[in-house]
C-alpha positions as CSV (number, residue, x, y, z in Angstrom):
1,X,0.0,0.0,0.0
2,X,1.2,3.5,-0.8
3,X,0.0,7.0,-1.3
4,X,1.3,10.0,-2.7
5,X,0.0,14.2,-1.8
6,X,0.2,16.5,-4.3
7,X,-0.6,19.8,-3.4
8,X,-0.1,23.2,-5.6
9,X,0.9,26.0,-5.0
10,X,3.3,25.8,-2.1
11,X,1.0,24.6,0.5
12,X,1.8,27.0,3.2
13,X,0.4,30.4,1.3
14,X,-3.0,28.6,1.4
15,X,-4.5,30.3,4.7
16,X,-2.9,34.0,3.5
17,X,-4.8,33.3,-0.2
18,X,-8.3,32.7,1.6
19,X,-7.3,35.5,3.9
20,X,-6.6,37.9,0.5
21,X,-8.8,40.6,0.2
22,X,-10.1,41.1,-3.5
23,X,-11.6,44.5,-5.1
24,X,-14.8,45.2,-4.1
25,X,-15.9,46.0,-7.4
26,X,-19.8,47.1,-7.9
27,X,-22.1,45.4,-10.1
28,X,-25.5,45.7,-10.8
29,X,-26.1,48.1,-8.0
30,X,-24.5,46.4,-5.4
31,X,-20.9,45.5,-4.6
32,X,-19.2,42.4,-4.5
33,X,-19.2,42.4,-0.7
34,X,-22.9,43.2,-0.7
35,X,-23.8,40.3,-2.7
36,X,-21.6,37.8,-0.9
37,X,-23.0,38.7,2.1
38,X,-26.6,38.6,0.6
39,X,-25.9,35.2,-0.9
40,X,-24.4,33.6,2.3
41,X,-27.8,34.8,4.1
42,X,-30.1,32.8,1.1
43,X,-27.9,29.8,1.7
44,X,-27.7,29.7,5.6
45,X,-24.4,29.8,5.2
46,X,-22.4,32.1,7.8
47,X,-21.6,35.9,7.0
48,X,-19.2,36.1,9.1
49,X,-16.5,33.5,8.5
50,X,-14.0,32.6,6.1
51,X,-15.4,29.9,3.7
52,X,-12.9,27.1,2.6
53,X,-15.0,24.8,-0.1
54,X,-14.2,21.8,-2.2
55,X,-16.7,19.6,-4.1
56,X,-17.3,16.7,-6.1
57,X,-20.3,14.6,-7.1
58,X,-22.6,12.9,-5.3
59,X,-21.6,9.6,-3.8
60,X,-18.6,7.8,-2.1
61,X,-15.5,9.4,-3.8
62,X,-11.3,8.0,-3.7
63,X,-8.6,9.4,-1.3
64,X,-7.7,11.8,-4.5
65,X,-11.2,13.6,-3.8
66,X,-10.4,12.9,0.3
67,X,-7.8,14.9,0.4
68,X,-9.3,18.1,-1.2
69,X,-11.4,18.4,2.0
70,X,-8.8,17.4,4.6
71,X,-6.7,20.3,2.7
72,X,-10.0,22.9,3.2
73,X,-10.2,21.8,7.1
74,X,-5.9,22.5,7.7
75,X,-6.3,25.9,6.4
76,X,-9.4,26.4,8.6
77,X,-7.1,24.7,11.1
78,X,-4.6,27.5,10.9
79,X,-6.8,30.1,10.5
80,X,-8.8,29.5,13.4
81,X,-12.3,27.8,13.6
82,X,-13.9,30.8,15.2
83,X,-13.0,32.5,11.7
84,X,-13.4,30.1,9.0
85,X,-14.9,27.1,8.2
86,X,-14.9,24.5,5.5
87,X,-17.7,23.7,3.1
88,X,-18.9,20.7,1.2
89,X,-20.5,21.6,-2.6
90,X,-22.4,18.4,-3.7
91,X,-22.4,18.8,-7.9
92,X,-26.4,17.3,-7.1
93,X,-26.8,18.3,-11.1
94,X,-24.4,15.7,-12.4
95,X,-25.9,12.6,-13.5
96,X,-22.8,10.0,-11.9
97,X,-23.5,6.4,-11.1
98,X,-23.4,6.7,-6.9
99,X,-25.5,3.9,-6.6
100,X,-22.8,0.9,-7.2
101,X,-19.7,0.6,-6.4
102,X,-16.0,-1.3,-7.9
103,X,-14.4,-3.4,-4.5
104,X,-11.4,-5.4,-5.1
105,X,-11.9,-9.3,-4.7
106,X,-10.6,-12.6,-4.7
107,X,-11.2,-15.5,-6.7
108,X,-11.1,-19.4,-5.7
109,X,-7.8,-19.1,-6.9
110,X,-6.1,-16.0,-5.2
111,X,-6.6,-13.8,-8.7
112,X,-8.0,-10.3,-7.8
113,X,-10.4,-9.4,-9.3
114,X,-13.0,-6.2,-9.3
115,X,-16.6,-6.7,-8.4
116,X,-19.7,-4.2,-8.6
117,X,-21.8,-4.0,-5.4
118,X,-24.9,-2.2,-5.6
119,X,-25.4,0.4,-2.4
120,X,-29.3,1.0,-2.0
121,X,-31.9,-0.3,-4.2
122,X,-32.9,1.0,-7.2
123,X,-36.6,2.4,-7.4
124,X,-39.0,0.8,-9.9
125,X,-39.2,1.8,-13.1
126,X,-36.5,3.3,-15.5
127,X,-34.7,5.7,-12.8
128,X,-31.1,4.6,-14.6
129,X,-28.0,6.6,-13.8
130,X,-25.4,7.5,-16.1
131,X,-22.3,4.8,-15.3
132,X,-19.7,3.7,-17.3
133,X,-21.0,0.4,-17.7
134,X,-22.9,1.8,-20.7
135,X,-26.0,2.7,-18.3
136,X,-28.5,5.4,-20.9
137,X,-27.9,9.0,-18.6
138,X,-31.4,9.4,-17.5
139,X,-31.5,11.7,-13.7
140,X,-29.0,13.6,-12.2
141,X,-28.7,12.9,-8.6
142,X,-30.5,15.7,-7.4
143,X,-33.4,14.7,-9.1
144,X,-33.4,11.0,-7.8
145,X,-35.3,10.4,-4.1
146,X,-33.3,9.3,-1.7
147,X,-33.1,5.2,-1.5
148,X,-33.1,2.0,0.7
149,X,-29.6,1.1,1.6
150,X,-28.6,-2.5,1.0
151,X,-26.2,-4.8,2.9
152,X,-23.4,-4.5,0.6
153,X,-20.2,-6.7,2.9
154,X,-23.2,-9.6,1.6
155,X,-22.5,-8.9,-1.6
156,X,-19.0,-9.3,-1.5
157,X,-17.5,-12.9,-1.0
158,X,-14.1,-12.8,-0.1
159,X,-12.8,-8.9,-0.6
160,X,-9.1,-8.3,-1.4
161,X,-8.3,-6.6,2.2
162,X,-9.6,-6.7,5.8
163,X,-10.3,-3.0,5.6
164,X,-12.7,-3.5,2.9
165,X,-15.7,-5.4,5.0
166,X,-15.7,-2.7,7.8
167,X,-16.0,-0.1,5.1
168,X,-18.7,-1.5,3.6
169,X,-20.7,-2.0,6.6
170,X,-19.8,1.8,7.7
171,X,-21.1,3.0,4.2
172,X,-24.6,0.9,4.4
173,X,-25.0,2.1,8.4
174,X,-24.7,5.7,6.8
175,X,-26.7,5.7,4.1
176,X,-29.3,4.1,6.2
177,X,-29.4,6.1,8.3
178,X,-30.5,8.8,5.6
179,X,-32.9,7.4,4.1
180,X,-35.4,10.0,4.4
181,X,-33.2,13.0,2.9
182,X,-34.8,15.0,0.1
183,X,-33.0,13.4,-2.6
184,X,-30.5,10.7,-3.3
185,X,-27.7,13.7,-3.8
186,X,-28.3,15.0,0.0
187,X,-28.8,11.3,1.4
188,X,-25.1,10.5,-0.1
189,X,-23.3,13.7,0.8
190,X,-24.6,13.5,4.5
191,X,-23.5,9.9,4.5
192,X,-20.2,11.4,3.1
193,X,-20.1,14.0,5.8
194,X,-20.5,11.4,8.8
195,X,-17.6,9.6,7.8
196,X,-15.4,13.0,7.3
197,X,-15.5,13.3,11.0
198,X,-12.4,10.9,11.4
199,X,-10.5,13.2,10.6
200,X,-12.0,17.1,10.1
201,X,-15.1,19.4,12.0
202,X,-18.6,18.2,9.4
203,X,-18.7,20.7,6.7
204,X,-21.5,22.9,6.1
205,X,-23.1,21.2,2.7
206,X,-24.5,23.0,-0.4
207,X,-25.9,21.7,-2.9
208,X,-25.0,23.1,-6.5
209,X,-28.9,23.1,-7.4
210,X,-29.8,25.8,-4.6
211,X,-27.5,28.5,-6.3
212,X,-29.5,29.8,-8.9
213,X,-32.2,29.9,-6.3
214,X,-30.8,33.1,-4.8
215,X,-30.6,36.5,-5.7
216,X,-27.2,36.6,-7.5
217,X,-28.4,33.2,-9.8
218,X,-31.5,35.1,-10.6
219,X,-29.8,38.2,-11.5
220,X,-26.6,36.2,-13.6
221,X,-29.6,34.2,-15.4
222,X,-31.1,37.7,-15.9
223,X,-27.9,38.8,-17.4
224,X,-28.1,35.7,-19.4
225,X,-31.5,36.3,-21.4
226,X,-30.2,40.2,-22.0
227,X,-26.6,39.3,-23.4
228,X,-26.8,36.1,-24.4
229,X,-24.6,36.2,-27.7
230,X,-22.0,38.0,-25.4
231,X,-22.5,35.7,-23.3
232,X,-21.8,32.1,-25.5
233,X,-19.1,34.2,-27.4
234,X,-16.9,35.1,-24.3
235,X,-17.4,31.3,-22.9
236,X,-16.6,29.5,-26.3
237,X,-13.5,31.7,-26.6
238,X,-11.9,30.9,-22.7
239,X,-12.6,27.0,-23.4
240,X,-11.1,27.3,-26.6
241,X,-7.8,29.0,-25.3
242,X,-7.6,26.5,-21.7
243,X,-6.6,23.5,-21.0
244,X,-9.5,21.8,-19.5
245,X,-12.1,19.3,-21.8
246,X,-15.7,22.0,-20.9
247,X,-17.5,21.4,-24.6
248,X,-18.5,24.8,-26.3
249,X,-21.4,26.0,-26.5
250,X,-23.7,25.5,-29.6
251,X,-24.3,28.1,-31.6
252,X,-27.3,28.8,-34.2
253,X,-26.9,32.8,-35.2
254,X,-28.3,34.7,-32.6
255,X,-30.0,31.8,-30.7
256,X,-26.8,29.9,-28.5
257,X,-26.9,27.4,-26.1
258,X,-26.1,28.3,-22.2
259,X,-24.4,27.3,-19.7
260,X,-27.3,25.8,-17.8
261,X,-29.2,22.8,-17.5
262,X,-33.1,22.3,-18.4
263,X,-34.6,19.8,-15.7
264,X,-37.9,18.4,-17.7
265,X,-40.7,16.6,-16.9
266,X,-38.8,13.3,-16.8
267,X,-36.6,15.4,-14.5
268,X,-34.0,14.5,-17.1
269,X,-31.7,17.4,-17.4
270,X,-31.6,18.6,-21.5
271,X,-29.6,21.9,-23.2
272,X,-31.2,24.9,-23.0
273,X,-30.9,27.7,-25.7
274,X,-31.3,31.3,-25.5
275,X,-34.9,31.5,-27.2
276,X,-36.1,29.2,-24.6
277,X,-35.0,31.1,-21.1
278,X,-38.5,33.3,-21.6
279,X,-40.9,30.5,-21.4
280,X,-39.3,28.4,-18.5
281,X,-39.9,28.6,-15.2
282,X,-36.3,29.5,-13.1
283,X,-36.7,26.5,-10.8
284,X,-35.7,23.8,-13.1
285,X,-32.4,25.4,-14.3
286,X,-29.7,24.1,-13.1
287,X,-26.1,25.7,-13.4
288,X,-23.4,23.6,-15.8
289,X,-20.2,23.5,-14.3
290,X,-18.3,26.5,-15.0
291,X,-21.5,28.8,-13.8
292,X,-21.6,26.9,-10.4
293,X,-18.0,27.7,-9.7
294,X,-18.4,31.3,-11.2
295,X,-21.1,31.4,-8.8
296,X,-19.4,29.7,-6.1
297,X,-16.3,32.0,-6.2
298,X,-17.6,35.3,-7.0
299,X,-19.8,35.6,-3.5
300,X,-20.2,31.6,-1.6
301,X,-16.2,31.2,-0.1
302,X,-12.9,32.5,0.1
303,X,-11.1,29.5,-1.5
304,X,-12.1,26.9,-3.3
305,X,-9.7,24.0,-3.8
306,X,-9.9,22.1,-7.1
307,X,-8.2,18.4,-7.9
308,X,-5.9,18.1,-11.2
309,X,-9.4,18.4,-13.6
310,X,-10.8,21.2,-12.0
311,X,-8.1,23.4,-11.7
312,X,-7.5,23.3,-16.1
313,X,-11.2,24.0,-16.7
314,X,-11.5,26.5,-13.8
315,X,-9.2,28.6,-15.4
316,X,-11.2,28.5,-18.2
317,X,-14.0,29.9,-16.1
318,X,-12.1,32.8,-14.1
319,X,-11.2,33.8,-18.1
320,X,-15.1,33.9,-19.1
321,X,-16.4,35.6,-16.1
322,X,-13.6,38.2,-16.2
323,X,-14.1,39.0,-20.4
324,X,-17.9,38.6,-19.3
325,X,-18.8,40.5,-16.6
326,X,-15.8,41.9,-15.6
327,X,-15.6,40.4,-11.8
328,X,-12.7,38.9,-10.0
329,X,-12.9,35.7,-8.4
330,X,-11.7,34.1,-5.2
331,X,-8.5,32.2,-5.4
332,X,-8.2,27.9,-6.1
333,X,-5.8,26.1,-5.3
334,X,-4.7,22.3,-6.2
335,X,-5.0,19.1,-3.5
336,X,-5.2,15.3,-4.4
337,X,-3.6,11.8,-3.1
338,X,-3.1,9.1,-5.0
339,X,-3.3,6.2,-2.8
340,X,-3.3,2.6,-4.0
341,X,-4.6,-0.5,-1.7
342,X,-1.7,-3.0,-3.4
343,X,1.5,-3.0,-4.1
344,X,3.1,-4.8,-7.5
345,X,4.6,-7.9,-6.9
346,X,6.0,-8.3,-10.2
347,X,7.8,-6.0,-13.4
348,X,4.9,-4.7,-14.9
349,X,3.3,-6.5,-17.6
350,X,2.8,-4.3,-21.2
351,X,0.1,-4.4,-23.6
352,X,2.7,-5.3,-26.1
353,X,3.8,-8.1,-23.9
354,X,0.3,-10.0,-23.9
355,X,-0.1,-9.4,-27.6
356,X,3.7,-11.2,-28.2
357,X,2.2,-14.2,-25.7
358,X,-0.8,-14.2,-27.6
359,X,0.7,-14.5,-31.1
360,X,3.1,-17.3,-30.1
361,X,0.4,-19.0,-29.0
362,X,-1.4,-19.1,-32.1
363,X,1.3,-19.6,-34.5
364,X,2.3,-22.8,-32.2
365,X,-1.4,-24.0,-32.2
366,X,-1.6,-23.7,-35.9
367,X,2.0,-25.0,-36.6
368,X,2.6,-26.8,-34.0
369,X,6.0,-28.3,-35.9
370,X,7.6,-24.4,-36.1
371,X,8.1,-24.7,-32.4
372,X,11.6,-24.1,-32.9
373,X,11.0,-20.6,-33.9
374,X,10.7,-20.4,-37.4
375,X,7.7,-18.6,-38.8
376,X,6.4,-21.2,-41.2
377,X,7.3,-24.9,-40.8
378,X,8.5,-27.1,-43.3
379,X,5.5,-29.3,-43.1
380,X,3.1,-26.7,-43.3
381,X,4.5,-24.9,-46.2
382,X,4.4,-28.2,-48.1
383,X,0.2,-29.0,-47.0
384,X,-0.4,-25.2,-48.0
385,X,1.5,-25.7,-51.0
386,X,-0.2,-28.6,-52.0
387,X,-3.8,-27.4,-51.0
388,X,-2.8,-24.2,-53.3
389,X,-1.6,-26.4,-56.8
390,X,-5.5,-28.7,-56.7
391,X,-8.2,-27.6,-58.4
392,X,-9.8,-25.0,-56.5
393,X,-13.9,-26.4,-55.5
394,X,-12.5,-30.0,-56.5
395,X,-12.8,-33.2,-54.8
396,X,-8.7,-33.6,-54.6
397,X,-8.2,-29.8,-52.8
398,X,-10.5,-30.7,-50.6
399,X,-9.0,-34.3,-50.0
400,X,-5.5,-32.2,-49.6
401,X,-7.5,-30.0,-47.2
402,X,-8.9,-33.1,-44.8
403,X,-5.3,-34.6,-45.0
404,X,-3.6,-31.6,-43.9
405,X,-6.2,-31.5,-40.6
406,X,-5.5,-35.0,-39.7
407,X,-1.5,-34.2,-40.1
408,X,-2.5,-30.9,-38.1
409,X,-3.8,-32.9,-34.9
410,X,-1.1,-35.4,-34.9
411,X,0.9,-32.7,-35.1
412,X,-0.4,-31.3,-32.2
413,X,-0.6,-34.4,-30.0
414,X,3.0,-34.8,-30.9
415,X,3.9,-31.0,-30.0
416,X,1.3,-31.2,-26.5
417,X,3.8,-30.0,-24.2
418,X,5.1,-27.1,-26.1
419,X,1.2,-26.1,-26.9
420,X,0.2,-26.4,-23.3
421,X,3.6,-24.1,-22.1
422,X,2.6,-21.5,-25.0
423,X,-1.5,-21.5,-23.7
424,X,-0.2,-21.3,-20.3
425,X,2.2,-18.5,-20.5
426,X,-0.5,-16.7,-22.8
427,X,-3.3,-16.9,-19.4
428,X,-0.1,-16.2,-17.0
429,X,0.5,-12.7,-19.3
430,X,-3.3,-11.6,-19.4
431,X,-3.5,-12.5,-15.9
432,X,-0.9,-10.5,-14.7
433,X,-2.2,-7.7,-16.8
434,X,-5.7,-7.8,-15.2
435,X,-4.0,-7.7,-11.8
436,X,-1.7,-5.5,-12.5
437,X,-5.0,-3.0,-13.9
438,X,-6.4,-3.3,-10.5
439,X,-3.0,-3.0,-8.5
440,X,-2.4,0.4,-10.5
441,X,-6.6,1.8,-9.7
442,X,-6.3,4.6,-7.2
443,X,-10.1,5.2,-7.4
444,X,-11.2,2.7,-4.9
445,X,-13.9,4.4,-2.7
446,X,-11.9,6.0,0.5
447,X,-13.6,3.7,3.4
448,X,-12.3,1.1,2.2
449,X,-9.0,2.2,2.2
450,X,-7.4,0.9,5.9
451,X,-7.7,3.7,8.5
452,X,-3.9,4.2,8.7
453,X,-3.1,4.9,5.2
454,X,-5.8,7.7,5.2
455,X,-4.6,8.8,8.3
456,X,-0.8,9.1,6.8
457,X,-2.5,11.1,3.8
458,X,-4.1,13.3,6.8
459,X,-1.1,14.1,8.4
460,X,1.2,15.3,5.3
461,X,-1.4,17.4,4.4
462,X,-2.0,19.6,7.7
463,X,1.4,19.3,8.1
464,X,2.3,20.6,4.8
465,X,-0.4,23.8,5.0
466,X,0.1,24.2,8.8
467,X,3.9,24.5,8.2
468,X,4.2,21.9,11.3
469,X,6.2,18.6,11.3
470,X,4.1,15.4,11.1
471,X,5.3,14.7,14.7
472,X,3.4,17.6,16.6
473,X,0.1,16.3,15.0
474,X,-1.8,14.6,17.0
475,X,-2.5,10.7,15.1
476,X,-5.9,11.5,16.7
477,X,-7.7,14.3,17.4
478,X,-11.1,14.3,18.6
479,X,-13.2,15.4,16.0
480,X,-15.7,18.4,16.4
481,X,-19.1,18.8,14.8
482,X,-19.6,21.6,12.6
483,X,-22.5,23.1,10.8
């Protein structure tokens, strides 16, 4: 087991960045200060503090995603609790598959292998998430109600490590015990939250759906309908120049798609387009990615920390709102872990490697006399030869063709051992290469990671942002509830 904390820029200039003060430009009658602290009051969020926010989708995320909040709770840490606080955005208008789960297994014979436990039951009907197991996107998880949690350790026979059962079992106890949330989103990140307390105060949550519900959504949707050509045009041109993978907007003359979702009847989310913003009502819009962190980090916190993704299409955003609307944004920084639950017992195993097993295989099976190496045997070039000079659709080429078989099976009961040594070297190879897959996956859910690898990732990180050696951290600290 192993991990790895990557955190940019320098660590330690974290709490002075949330602490920067930005221009307190005016805009549409109000200044930025104005609308922060109007926003924070339509949120129930609190006025008063310094707001440290990460955020990913809904569900039970990998020690990458982890260590993004541990990061937000040491610079609250070193700040001071009385004067900041950390926050937890759920992206609740993303349509990810929280509902199963990969957990690393073992087979009757040792061989790992990756198995997909479902965590609550699905409702009836076609509610389908978008997975990549080829799942049609139908609801974003906001839109789902929360569900029944399942008995997932059940449904896993004999899991790869002894941390793996215990996480399970903590993961069903938590989603179980919010079942009655508003939607699946909120009954995930709450379960999310509960285990957080291991190692950091509960965040306060938000869910990305609730911010065009207040007064600066409203008025940026507003802005929207009025300028929406402007408003496509300046977008399209900051993805185009960044680094991240945001799709452009479409663009039909003077009628271009936004940067919001349509929630429908089906409450699937759909594209919306500029001639269409008159005629809906605002409460099923949801905001697309680069709006909800505009949104986030013109007037919701102080610093927002991103993973490796978010930081290259962030940029992209700070570009667009800046061209846009001309409005600075809070600073983002960079935090992720990659921690891996095994360690590689062997030299790594190539795709070109099972391909050269694979070959060798079939040429012996098919030639079973050129297992000395040569490309073509002597034997076979003679059948093939004499196949070839018959007749072609006569009785003698196909004579020649039923000879050459029977020589070919003799040929490979004579060659058994060789044929057996290539098959088995071939399953060795692809073996190795599907262990070696799930050896190399860092994206294993984080409670089932054992507590002592997440508590080493833990420990660099405060100690990297606090500016304090690892040793004058506590291994334990008592945890204290938050918002």
């Amino acid at each position: 087991m192993a991990s790895d904390v990557h955190l940019e820029p320098e660590p330690g200039s974290w709490p002075a960045l949330a602490r920067a003060a930005r221009g307190d430009v005016a805009w549409r009658g109000r200044k930025l200060s104005e609308w922060k602290a109007l926003t924070r009051r339509e949120l129930g969020l609190p006025e008063d503090r310094i707001i440290i926010a990460a955020g990913h989708q809904a569900g039970f995320w990998h020690p990458g995603i982890l260590a993004k909040f541990l990061a937000a709770d040491a610079v609250v840490e070193t700040i001071g609790r009385e004067r900041a606080c950390s926050l937890h955005l759920v992206v609740d208008q993303d349509d990810n598959d929280c509902v199963h789960m990969a957990v690393p297994a073992q087979g009757e014979d040792d061989a790992l292998h990756v198995e997909r436990v479902m965590l609550v039951a699905p409702p009836s009907g076609s509610w389908i998430l978008h997975s990549a197991y080829g799942s049609p996107m139908e609801r974003p998880t906001g839109e789902f109600p929360a569900l029944r949690a399942l008995d997932t350790a059940e449904q896993v026979a004999r899991p790869a490590i002894d941390s793996i059962t215990p996480g399970l079992r903590s993961i069903e106890a938590s989603l179980r015990g919010h079942e009655r949330e508003s939607s699946l989103a909120w009954q995930m990140a709450f379960a999310v939250n509960e285990h957080l307390e291991a190692w950091m105060s509960r965040p306060w949550l938000l869910c990305a759906s609730q911010l065009l519900n207040t007064s600066l959504g409203r008025e940026i949707v507003g802005v929207m309908r009025d300028d929406a050509v402007n408003c496509a045009r300046a977008y399209n041109k900051a993805v185009k120049d960044g680094t991240g993978d945001v799709r452009p907007l479409e663009s039909r003359g003077e009628i271009v798609e936004l940067p919001l979702w349509r929630i429908d009847e089906d409450r699937k989310r759909q594209a919306l387009f500029s001639n269409e913003l008159n005629e809906i009502d605002l409460s099923c819009l949801r905001p697309r990615a680069l709006l909800m962190t505009a949104i986030m980090r013109l007037v919701v916190c102080d610093l927002f920390i991103h993973g490796r993704g978010g930081v290259e299409y962030d940029a992209a955003m700070e570009k667009w709102i800046r061209d846009w609307l001309g409005l600075p944004v809070c600073p983002m920084t960079m935090a992720t872990a990659d921690a891996f639950l095994f360690r590689a017992a062997t030299e790594p195993v190539f795709e070109a490697d099972v391909e050269e097993a694979r070959h060798e295989f079939r040429r012996i099976l098919h030639d079973p006399c050129s297992s000395d190496g040569s490309a073509v045997s002597t034997e076979k070039r003679e059948w093939l030869a004499a196949i070839a000079a018959a007749p072609r659709h006569s009785r003698e080429r196909r004579e020649k063709f039923l000879e050459y078989h029977r020589w070919l099976d003799e040929a490979r009961s004579a060659h058994a051992p060789a044929i057996q040594k290539a098959r088995d070297h071939q399953q060795q190879l692809i073996q190795l290469a599907a262990t070696q897959e799930i050896i190399s996956r860092r994206d294993w859910a984080f409670p089932l990671y054992p507590r002592e690898m997440l508590d080493a990732i833990d420990h660099e990180i405060r100690a990297r942002i606090t500016r304090r050696s690892m040793v004058d951290i506590p291994a334990e600290s008592p945890p204290t509830r938050g918002a």
